[in-house]
C-alpha positions as CSV (number, residue, x, y, z in Angstrom):
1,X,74.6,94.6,109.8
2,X,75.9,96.0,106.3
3,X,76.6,99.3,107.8
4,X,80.2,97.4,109.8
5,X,83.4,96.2,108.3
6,X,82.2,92.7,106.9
7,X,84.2,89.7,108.8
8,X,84.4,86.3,107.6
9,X,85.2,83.8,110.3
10,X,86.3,80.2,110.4
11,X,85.5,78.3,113.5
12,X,86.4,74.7,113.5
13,X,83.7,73.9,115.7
14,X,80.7,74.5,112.7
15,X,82.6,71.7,110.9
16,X,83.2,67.8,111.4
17,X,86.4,66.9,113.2
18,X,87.1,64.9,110.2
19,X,87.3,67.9,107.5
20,X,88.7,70.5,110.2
21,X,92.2,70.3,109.3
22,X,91.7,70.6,105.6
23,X,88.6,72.9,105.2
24,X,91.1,75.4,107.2
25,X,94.1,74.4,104.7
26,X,92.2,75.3,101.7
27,X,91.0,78.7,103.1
28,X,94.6,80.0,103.5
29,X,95.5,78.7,100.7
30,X,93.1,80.5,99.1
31,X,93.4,83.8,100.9
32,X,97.1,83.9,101.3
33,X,99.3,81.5,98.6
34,X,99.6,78.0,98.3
35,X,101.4,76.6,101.8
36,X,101.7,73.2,103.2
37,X,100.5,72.8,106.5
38,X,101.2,70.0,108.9
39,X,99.8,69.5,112.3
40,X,99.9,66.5,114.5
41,X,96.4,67.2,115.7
42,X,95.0,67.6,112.5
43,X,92.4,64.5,113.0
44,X,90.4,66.7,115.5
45,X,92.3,70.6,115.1
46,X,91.0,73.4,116.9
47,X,91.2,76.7,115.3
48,X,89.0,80.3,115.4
49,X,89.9,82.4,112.8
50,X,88.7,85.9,111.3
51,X,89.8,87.6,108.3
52,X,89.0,91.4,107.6
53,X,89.1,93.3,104.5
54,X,90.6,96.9,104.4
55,X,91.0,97.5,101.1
56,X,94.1,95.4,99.8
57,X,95.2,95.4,103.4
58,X,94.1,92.1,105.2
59,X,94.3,91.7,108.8
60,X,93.3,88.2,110.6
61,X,93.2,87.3,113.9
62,X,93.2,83.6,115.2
63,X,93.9,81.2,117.7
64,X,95.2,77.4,116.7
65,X,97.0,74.2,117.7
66,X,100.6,73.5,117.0
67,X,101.1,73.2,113.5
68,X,104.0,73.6,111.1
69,X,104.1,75.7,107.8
70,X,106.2,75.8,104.5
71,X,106.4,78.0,101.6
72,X,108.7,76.4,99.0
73,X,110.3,76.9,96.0
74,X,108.0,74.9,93.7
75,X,105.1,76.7,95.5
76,X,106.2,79.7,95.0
77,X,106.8,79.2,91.3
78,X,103.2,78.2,91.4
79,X,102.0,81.5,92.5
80,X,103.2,84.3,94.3
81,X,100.8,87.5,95.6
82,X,103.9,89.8,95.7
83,X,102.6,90.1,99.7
84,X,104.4,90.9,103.2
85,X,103.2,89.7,105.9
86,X,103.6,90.3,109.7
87,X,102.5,88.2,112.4
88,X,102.3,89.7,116.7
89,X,102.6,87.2,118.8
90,X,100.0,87.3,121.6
91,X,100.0,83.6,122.9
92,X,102.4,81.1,122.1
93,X,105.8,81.1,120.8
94,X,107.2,80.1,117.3
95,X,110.1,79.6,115.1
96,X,111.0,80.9,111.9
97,X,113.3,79.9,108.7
98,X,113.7,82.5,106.4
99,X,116.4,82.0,103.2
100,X,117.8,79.5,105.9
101,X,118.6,82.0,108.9
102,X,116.4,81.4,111.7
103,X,114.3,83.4,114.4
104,X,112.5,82.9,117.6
105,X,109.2,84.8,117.9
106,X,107.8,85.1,121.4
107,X,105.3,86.7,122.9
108,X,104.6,90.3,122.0
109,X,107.0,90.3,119.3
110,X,106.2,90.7,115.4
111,X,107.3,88.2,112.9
112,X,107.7,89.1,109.3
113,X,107.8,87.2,106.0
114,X,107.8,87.6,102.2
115,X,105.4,85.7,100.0
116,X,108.2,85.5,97.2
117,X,110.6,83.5,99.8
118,X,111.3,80.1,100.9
119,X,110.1,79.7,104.6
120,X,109.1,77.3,107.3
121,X,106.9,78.1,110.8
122,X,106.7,75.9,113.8
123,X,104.2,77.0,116.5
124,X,105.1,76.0,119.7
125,X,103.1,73.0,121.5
126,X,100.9,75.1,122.8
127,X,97.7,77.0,121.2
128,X,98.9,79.8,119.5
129,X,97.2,83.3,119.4
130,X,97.9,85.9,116.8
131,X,97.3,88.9,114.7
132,X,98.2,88.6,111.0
133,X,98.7,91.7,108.8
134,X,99.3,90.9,104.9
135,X,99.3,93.7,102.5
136,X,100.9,93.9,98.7
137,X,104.9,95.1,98.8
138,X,103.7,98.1,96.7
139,X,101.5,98.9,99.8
140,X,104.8,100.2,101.8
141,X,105.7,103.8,101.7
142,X,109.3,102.2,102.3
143,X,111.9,101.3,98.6
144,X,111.3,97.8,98.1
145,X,115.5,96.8,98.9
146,X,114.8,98.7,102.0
147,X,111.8,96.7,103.1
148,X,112.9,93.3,102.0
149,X,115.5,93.7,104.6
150,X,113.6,94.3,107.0
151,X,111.8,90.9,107.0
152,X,113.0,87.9,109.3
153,X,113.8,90.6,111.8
154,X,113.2,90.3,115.5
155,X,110.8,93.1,115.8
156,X,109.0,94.2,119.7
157,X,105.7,95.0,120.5
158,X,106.4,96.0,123.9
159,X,108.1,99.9,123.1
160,X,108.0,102.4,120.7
161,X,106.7,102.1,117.6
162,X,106.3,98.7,117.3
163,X,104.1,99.5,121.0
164,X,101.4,101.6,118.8
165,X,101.3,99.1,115.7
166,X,100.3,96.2,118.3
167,X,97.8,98.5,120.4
168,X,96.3,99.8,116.9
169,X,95.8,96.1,116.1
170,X,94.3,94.8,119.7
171,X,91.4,98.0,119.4
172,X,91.1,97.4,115.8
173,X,90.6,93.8,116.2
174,X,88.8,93.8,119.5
175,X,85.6,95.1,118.2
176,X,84.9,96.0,114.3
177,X,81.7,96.7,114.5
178,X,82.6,100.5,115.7
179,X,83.9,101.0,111.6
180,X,82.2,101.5,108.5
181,X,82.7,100.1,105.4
182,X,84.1,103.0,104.2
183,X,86.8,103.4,107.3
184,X,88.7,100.0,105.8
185,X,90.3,101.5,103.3
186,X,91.6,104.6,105.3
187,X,92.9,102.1,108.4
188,X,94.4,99.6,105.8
189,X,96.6,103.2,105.3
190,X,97.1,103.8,108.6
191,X,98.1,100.6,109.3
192,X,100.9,100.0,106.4
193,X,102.2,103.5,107.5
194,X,102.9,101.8,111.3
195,X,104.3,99.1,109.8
196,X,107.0,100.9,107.4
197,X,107.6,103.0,110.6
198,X,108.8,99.7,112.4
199,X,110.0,98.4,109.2
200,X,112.3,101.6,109.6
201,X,113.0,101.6,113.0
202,X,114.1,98.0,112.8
203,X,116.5,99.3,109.8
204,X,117.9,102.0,111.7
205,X,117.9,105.9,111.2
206,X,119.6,105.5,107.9
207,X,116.2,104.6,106.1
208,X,113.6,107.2,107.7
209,X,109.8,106.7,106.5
210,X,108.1,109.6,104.4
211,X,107.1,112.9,106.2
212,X,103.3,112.2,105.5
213,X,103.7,108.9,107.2
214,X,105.5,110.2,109.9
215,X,103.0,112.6,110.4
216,X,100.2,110.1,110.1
217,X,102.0,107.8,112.9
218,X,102.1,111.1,115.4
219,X,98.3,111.4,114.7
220,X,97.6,107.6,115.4
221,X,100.2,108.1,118.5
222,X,97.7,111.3,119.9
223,X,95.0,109.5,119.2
224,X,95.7,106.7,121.0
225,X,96.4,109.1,123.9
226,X,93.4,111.0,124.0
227,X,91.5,107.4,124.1
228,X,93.6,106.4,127.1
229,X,92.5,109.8,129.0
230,X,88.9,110.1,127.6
231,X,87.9,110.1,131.4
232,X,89.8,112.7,132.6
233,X,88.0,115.9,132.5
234,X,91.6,118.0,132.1
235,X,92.1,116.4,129.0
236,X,92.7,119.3,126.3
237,X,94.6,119.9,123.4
238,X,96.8,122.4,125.0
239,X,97.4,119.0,127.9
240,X,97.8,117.1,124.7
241,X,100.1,118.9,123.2
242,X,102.7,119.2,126.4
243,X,102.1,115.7,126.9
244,X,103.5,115.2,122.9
245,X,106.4,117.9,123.4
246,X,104.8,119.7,120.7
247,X,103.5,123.0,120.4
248,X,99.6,123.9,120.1
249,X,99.4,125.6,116.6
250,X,101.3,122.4,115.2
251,X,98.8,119.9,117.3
252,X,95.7,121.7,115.5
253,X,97.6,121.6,112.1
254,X,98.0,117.7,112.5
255,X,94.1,117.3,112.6
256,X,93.6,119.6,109.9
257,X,93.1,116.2,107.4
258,X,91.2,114.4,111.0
259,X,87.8,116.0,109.5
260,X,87.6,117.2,112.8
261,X,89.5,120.1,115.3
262,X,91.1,118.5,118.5
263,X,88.3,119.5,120.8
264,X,85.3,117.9,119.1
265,X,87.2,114.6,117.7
266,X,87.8,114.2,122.0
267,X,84.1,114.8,122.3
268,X,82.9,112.4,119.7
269,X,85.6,109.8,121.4
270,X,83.4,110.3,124.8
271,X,80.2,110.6,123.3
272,X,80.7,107.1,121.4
273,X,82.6,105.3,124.5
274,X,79.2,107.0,126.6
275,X,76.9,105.6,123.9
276,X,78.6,102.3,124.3
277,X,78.3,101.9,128.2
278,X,74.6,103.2,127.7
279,X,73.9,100.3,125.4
280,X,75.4,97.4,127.5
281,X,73.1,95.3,129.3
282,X,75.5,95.1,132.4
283,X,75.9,98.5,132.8
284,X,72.2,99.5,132.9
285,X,71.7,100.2,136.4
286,X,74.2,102.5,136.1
287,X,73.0,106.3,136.7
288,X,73.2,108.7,133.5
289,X,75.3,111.3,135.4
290,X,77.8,108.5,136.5
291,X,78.3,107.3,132.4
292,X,78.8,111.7,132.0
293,X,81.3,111.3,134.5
294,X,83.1,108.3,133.5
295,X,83.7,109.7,130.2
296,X,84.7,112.9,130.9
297,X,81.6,115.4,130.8
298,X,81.6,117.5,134.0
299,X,78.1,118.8,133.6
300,X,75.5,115.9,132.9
301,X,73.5,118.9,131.1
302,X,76.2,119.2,128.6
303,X,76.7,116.0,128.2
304,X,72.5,115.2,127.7
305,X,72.5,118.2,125.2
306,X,75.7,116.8,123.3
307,X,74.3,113.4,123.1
308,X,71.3,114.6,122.0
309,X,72.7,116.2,119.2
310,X,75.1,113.2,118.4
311,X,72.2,110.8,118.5
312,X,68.8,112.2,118.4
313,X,67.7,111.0,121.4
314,X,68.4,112.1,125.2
315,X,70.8,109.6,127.0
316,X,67.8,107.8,129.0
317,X,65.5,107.5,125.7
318,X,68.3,106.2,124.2
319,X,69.4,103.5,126.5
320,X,65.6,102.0,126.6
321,X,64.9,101.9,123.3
322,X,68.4,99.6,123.2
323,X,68.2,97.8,126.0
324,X,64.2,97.2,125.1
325,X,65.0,96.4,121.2
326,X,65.1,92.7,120.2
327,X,66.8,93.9,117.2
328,X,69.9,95.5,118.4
329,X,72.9,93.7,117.9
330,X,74.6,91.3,119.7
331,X,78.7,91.3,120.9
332,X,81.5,89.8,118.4
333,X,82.2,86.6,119.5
């Protein structure tokens, strides 16, 4: 599939029990800094890990049993990337010693740390589930004194900003094969702009992000809203724009740089969610004028005419020809 945002993944499984522990050592080693890694299950360790590209932004998922990391001194004089990174919790607990001051990261909290500083990482004794960001400090809209202390912060994911960084993530994560190549670059933006917004919400009002990036985190925050309400049919920018305290003129202004107007970037949302229902094996029975509805579309003409358009093929065609194709590709495991 070379038209999708190219994965590589790391399943523990595909290699001897034997090697596990250190194949995986030497991959993030490679792809983040030299680390030590210690694990007390590391004769048979269990991990599933992905790593995807967005430009210099790198964002990797995984899943793994307890282990214990350390970034020292002599390994940082070794080599240092010049990277952030920050870590939401969505399984497990961990621990974290930054320049000696520690922090307890829980679930549905965001860890941070700094390539360029001494740190050890427990993970709890359970398996541990995660999201990793790690971009280049130069990345951040934020000044660099400004960002630096922001790391080793207890940050949330459960409100505000840090609320829309961890949703971004989940979708983003959840299924890549909905982006293009070309779309990595432009979310690797999007994505360091949520993160200096947290970074700046964690510092307080005194260090306020740029007005492009807040700009950029109100679009991602209507977005996100308009993806939660693609089913309801009363869904319109004018309902968007109340729902955002925000007046119309400056809603269609926002979406000036979206390639799109309000109206048809909603459309495309329910004519891809639509295309992606038609295409699922357990939705098939499914009746065409029910998949209009669920989306959204209130006249299963319109919706057959706009899909038509979209795809160049009426909804039924289209769903047979994928549901009948041997070639047409399988779920991200």
């Amino acid at each position: 599939m070379g038209d999708v945002l190219v994965e590589t993944v790391f399943r523990s499984e595909d290699v001897p029990a034997a090697d596990r522990f250190e194949c995986w050592r030497e991959l993030m080693s490679r792809s983040y800094a030299p680390m030590e890694l210690h694990s007390d299950h590391a004769a048979d360790f269990q991990v599933h890990q992905r790593l995807i590209r967005l430009g210099a932004v790198s964002v990797w998922p995984g899943e793994f049993q307890p282990l214990v990391i350390r970034r020292t001194p002599k390994l940082i004089r070794q080599s240092d990337p010049e990277v952030y990174q920050l870590t939401l919790v969505l399984k497990g607990s961990g621990r974290l010693v930054l320049d000696r001051q520690e922090a307890i990261c829980d679930v549905y909290e965001f860890h941070s740390n700094d390539s360029s500083r001494p740190s050890e990482t427990w993970t709890g004794q359970e398996r541990t589930g995660i999201v990793g960001v790690e971009f280049p400090k130069t990345q951040l809209p934020l000044p660099r004194n400004r960002a630096d202390q922001a790391i080793g912060r207890r940050m949330s994911a459960k409100e505000g900003v840090g609320a829309l960084l961890a949703q971004f993530l989940i979708q983003l994560t959840s299924n890549t094969g909905q982006y293009a190549p070309d779309d990595g670059p432009r979310l690797g933006t999007v994505l360091t702009d949520l993160v200096a917004a947290l970074f700046a919400h964690t510092l307080g009002t005194d260090t306020s992000p740029s007005p492009d990036t807040r700009r950029r985190t109100l679009v991602l925050r209507i977005q996100a809203f308009i993806q939660r309400h693609l089913h309801d049919p009363g869904l319109t920018p004018r309902s968007i724009a109340a729902a955002h305290h925000i007046s119309l003129s400056h809603l269609h202004r926002l979406f000036r740089d979206e390639d799109a107007t309000v109206a048809s970037w909603i459309r495309r949302q329910r004519l891809e969610r639509a295309r992606h229902h038609l295409t699922d094996p357990a939705l098939r029975t499914d009746p065409i004028h029910s998949v209009a509805a669920r989306w959204g579309f209130t006249h299963p003409a319109d919706f057959s005419r706009a899909f038509r358009t979209a795809y160049g093929l009426p909804p039924s065609d289209y769903r047979h020809q994928a549901t009948h194709s041997t070639a047409w590709p399988q779920g991200w495991t």
